[in-house]
N, C-alpha and C positions, 0 to 999 in steps of 0.2 A: 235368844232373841228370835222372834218370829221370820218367817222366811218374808222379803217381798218379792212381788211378783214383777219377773221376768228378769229374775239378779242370782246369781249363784254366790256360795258361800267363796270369800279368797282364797282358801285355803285349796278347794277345784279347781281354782284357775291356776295356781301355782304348777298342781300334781298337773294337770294336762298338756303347760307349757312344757313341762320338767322332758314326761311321754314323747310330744313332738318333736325334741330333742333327741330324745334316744332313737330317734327310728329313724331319723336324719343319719345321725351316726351312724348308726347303720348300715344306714343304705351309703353311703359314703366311704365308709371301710370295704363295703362288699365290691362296690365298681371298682375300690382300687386296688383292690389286694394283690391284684393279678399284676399288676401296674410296678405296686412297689415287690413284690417277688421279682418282677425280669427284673427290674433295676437293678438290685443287691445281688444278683447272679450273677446278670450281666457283668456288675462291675468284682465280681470275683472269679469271673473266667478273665476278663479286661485285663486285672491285676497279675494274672496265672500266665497270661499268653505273651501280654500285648506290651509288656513292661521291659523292653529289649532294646531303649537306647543308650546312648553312652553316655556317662556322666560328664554335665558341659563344666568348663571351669570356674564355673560360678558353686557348685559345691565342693571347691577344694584341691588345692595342691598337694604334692604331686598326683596327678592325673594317672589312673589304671586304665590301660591302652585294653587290656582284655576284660574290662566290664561288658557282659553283656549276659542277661536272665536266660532262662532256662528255655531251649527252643521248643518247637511242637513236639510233643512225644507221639509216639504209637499211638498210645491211649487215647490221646488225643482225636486223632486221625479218626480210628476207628471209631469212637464214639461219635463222632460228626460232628464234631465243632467248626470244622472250615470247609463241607460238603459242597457247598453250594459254589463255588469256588471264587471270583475276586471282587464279588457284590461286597459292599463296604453296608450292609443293612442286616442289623440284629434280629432274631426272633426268641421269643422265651415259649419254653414248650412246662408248664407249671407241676407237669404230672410226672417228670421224672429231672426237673429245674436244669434242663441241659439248655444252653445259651446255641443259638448255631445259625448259619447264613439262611438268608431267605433266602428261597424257592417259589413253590407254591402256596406258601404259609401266606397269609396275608394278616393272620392277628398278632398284634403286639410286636408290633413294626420299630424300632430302635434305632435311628438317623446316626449315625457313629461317623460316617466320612466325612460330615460336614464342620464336624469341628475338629478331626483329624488331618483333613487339606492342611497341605504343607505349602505351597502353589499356590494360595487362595488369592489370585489378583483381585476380586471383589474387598474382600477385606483389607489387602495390602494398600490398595491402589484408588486411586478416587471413580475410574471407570474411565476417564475421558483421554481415550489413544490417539493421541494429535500428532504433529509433526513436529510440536511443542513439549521436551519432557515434564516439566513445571506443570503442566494440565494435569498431569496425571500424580500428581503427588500429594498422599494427606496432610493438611495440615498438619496435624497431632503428630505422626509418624517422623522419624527420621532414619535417614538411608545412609549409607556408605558405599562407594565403588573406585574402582584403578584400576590404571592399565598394565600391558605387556610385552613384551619382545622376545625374539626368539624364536625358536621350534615349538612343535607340537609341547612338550613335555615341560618345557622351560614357561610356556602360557599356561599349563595345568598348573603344573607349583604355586602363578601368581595368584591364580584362583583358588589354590588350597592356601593360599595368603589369607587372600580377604574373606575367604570363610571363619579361620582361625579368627581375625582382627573382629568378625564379629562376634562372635562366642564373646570376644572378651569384652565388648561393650554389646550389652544384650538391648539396649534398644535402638539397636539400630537395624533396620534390614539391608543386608547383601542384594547387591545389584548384579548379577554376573555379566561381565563382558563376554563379546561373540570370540572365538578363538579366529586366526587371521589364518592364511595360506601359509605364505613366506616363512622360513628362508627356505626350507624342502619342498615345496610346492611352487609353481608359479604362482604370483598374486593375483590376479585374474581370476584364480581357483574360488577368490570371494573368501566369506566367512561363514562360519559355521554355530550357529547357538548352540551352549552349553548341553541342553534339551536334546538337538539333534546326535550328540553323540553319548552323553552318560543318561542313567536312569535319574533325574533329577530331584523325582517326588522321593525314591527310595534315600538319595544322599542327603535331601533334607530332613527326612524322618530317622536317618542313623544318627545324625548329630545333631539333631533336636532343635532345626533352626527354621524360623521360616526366609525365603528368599524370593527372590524374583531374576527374571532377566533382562537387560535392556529391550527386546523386542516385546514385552509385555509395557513396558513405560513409554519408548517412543516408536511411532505408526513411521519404519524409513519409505514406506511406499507412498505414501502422502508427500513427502518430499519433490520437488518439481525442481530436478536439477537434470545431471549430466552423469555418465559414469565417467569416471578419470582413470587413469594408468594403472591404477593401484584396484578396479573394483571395487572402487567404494564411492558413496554417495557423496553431493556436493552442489549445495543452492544457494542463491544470494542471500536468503536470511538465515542465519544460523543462530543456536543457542549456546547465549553466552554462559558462562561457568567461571568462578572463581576456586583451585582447588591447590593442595598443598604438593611444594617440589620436595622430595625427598634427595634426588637427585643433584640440586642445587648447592643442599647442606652436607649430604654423606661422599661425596668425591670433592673433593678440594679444590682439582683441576677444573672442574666443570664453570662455564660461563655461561650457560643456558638451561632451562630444562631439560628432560630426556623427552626426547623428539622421534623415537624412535618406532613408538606406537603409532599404527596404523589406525586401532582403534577410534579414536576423538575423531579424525577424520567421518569413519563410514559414519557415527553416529548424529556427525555434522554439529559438531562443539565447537566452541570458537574457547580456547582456554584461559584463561591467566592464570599464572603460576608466582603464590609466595613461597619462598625458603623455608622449610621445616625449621623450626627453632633446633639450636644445637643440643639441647638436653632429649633429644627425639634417638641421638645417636645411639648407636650400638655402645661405642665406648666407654661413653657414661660409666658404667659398670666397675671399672677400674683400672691398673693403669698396666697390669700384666696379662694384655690383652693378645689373644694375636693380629699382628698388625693389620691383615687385613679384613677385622673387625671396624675399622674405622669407617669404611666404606658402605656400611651395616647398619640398618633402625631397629629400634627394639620392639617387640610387638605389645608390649605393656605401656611404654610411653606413647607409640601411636597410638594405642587406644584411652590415652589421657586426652591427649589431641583432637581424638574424634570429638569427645564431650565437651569442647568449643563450644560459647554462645558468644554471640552477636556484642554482648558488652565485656567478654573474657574470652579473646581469643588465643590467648596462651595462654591455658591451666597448666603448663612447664615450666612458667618461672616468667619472673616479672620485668624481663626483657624486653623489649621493643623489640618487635619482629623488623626481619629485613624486609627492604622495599621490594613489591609485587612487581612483577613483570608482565605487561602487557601483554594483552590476547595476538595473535597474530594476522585476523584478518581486518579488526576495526580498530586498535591498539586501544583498547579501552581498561580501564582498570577495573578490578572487581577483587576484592577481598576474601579471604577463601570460605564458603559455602559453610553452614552450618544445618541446614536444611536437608542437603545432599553432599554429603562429607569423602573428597576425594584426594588420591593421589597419583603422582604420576607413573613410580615404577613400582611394582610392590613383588619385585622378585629378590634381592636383597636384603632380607628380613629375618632376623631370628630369635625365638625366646630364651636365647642360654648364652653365656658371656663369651659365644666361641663366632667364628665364621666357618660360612657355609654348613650350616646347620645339616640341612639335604643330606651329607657324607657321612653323619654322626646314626649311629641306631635311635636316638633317641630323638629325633627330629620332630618337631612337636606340630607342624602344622600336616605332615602326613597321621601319626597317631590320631589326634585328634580333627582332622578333616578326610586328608587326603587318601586315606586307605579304605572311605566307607564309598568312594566314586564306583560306581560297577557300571557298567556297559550297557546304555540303553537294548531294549528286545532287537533291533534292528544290525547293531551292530555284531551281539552275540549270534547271534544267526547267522551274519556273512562271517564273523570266525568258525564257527562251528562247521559248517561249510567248506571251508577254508581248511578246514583241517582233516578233517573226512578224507578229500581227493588228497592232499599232501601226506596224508601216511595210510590210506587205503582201507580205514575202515569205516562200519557204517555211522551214521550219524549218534544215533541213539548211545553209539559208545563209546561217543567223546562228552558229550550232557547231553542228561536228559534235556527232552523236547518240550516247546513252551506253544500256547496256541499262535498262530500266524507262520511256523514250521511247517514244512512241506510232509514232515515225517508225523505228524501231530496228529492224533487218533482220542475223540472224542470217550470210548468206551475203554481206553486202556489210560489215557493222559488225563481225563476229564477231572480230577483230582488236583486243583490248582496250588499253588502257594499263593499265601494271601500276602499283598503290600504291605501289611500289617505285622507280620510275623519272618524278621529279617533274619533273623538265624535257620528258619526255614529255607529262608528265600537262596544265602551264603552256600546252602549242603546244598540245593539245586544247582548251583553255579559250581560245583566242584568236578574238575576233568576226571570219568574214568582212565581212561586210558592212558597212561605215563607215559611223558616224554620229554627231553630236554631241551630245551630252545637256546642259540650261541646270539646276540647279538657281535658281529664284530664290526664296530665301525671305522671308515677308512676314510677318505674324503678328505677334511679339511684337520684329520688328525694325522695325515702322514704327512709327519714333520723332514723337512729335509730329504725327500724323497730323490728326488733328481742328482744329488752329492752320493748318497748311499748307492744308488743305481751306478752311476758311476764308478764306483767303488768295489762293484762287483756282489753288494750286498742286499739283504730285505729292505724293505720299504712298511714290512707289517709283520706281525709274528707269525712264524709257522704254524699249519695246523695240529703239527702234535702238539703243540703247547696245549690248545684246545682238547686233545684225543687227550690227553694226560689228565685236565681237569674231567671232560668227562667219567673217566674211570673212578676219579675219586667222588663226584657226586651222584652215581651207581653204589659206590659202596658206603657213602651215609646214609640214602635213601633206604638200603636193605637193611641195616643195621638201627636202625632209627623206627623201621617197620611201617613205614609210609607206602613203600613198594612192598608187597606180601606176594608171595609165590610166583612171582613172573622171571619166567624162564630165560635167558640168553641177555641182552646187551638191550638198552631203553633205545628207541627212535631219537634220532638227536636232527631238529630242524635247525639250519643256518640261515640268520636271515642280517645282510649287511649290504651297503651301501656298495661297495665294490662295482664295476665295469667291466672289469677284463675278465673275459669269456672262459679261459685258461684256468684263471684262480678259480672259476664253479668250478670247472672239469675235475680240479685236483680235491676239491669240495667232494664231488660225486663217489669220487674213488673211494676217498674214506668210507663211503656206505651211508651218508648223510644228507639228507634230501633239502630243499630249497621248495618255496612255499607255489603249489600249484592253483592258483583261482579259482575260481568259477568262471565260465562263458561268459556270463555276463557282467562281468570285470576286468574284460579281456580289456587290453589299449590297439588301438590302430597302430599298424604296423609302421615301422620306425618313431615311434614317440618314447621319448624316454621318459618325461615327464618335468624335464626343466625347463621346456619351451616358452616364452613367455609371451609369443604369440601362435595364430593359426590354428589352436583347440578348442574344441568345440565345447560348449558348456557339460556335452553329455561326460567329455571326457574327462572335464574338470571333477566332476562329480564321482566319476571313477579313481580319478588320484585319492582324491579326499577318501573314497571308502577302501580303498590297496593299502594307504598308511595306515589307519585305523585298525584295521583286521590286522594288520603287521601288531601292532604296539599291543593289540589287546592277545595277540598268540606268544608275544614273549613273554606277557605275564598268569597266561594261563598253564605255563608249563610247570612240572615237579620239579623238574630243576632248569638253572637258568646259569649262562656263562656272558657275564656282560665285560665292558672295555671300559679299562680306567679313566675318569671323566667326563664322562659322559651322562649326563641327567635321563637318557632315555635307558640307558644301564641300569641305571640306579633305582628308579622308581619300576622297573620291571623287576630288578630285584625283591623290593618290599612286598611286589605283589605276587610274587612267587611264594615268597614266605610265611605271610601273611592270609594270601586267600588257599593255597595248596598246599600247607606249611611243610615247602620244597624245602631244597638245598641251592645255596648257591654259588657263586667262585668270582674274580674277576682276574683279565687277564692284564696287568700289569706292565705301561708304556714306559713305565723307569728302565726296565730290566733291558731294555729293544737292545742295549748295544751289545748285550751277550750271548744274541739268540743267534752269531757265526762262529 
């Protein structure tokens, strides 16, 4: 067929469309190549480095406490994968496919923090920090939080609660409460955010949970109240809350909620509290319990609990729940929360048919929460410090130095560990220096003291009891090969509650030092630190950093001599063993009437 004019044959038009195609491709392959290279590296050093959390209990029972991937090697180091030191920004280098922190690279830029935030209030949180917590809460999202009583350590546990409680019900986010002063503190010492004492981003990214904290949800300086006796907040409008008594259901005797939390107060909650259904119990379980399992929730049923809706508020059993108990400042009723899912004591808690879990090795809310808490930079620095002048060597070799150290050297330390890489971060946190640390606590544990005095007898054990453990966790530690080539007897620090001037003295003689501060940690002269007026906020802030560096030096020792019953014992224990993998001992309140 004859050509017409100004018409090409179809067959031209095909092949040229086909052409334009191909050069598209092309050119499309060519801009990206470089693109999908760092990707597929990237995420094959990702996979190599960055793959070091714990397995949450959502793949599976029984739980391996010592999962965790393979840490930074040498190799690693050397070839420059984490050079650039705690920039959370990828760069792909295409010509030898090494992945490594930005610098001065500016191509092929890889945003990795932004969806590694563990912290991410933007995401968590609706954005709006009012005086109101309800502002600030997603719809979509739901939260869980509770309170605490106690000491320092007996508030840690409840918080290693509600982290565990969320693992088990994974959509819920953890709310952490502020830890309080009291009972070791004056209350006036105020409160402390979770934040201000542990590394929080590191704890969320060990056990692979995102969290928050209440000073992220409610704004308390917006508040337009008063301070009360207690340091804490308090204004005519408060926010109401319906949340669940555990307390009401697991002690038998009780006629009220536990009231003993300081917390609701600062945060200016007005509460009402229903009864946990009784299938929430510990006992449940069966009927060769020990008895004071009863007093006890089980963390699998709370976290049936938690998954409460609005038209099925006991997923437990098809009981009528007991009737709600009125808030205390408006007596108003409110039904317990499903939104923000709370309770009132969450220290009495445990996943195994036994009580007090805490005393067992296998204590599931430390494995699984409580042993990945490490000591925000602030704190580890007033220990390391702390322990420098207490046994007189130089810093550097007690740990290595981290930036914001006085001893921190840009051209020797410049070399960071990345947030990223926790098993890195764990061998950075390990003490050179070997030493023992005794807690002995006395206080409200000398029982009968004033009869035994009397009597002509101790009131607390001797300290050879201690010199004798010592000697034996010197010779597991050698034996064991923890301690390699060190010459003569470990440094052994005392650090206990005691008053009388006499007992250090007898302390000294042994050769055993007691913990020396820093200057500016010092307390004005005559403060003991129980006062609960007259001290000055600066001083408050110095109690608060004395116990800390205290709790955090008995667990950074190789070995550790703790006192039977005592939850500050106890948890310096696991982290002796655990992060130092010390030796431990404890010294035994049963044995006291044989020690004349």
């Amino acid at each position: 067929m004859p050509l017409q004019a100004g018409r090409l044959p179809r067959r031209f038009v095909v092949l040229g469309l086909v052409l334009v195609l191909i050069c598209l491709f092309l050119i499309l392959t060519t801009q990206e190549r470089r693109s999908t290279l760092a990707n597929s590296a990237f995420r094959r050093h990702l996979d190599k480095l960055c793959q070091n959390r714990p397995k949450s209990p959502a793949d599976g029972w029984p739980y391996d406490p010592n999962f965790r991937d393979k840490k930074l090697s040498k190799e690693d180091l050397e070839n420059g994968a984490y050079k650039a030191g705690s920039r959370d920004t990828w760069v792909f280098n295409e010509e030898d496919e090494d992945v490594h922190w930005a610098g001065d690279d500016t191509d092929m830029v890889l945003e990795f923090e932004k969806s590694a935030n563990m912290i991410d209030v933007n995401k968590l949180l609706a954005g709006n920090l009012t005086g109101h917590f309800r502002d600030n809460l997603r719809p979509e999202r739901r939260y869980v939080t509770g309170w605490s009583d106690g000491g320092f350590t007996n508030q840690f546990m409840a918080v290693s609660n509600l982290l565990l409680l969320s693992l088990l019900t994974p959509n819920h986010i953890p709310v952490l409460p502020p830890f309080v002063a009291r009972p070791h503190l004056p209350i006036r010492a105020g409160y402390r955010a979770v934040s201000d004492i542990f590394d929080l981003e590191r704890w969320a990214r060990s056990i692979n949970k995102e969290m928050v904290e209440w000073k992220h949800i409610k704004d308390l300086r917006s508040i337009k109240g008063t301070r009360m006796y207690d340091g804490s907040m308090q204004a005519g409008e408060q926010d109401e809350l319906g949340c669940w008594s555990i307390w009401l259901t697991a002690r038998e005797d009780a006629t009220k909620p536990y009231d003993g939390s300081f917390q609701p107060d600062h945060l200016n909650l007005d509460i009402s509290y229903t009864p946990m259904p009784n299938q929430g119990r510990l006992v449940g379980y069966g009927k060769d319990l020990d008895p004071h399992a009863a007093f006890h929730a089980s963390f699998f049923n709370l976290a049936r609990l938690a998954s409460a809706t609005p038209s099925n508020l006991n997923p437990l059993s098809s009981d009528p729940l007991r009737p709600t108990r009125p808030n205390k400042q408006n007596n108003n009723l409110h039904l317990p929360d499903t939104h923000l899912v709370c309770f009132d004591f969450l220290y009495f808690l445990s996943a195994s048919p036994t009580a007090y879990e805490w005393e067992k090795p296998t204590w599931s809310a430390w494995l699984l929460a409580g042993q990945f808490a490490r000591w925000n930079d602030r704190i580890r620095s007033l220990a390391r410090e702390t322990l420098s002048r207490t046994l007189g060597v130089v810093r550097r070799d007690i740990m290595l130095p981290i930036r914001g150290d006085s001893d921190w050297r840009e051209d020797r330390d410049g070399r960071k560990f990345h947030a990223h890489d926790l098993r890195a971060l764990d061998e950075r946190d390990r003490i050179l220096t070997p030493f023992v640390t005794i807690h002995a606590r006395h206080g409200d544990f000398l029982n009968n003291c004033e009869r035994r005095q009397s009597e002509g007898r101790r009131c607390s054990p001797p300290l050879s009891t201690f010199e004798t453990l010592v000697e034996e966790i010197e010779e597991e530690l050698l034996q064991r090969g923890v301690v390699k080539g060190y010459q003569g007897k470990l440094p052994v620090i005392m650090t206990s509650d005691e008053q009388d001037e006499a007992w250090w003295t007898e302390v000294q003689r042994y050769g055993w030092k007691r913990l020396v501060f820093p200057d500016h940690l010092a307390l004005p002269p005559g403060v003991r630190g129980k006062e609960e007026e007259g001290l000055s906020e600066e001083t408050h802030r110095k109690l608060w950093d004395r116990l800390l560096v205290e709790i955090a030096i008995q667990g950074y020792g190789t070995g550790f001599i703790g006192t039977e019953g005592s939850t500050m014992s106890q948890v310096a224990e696991r982290r002796v063993e655990h992060w130092q993998k010390g030796a431990t001992r404890t010294v035994h309140f049963s044995v006291w009437e044989n020690w004349d």
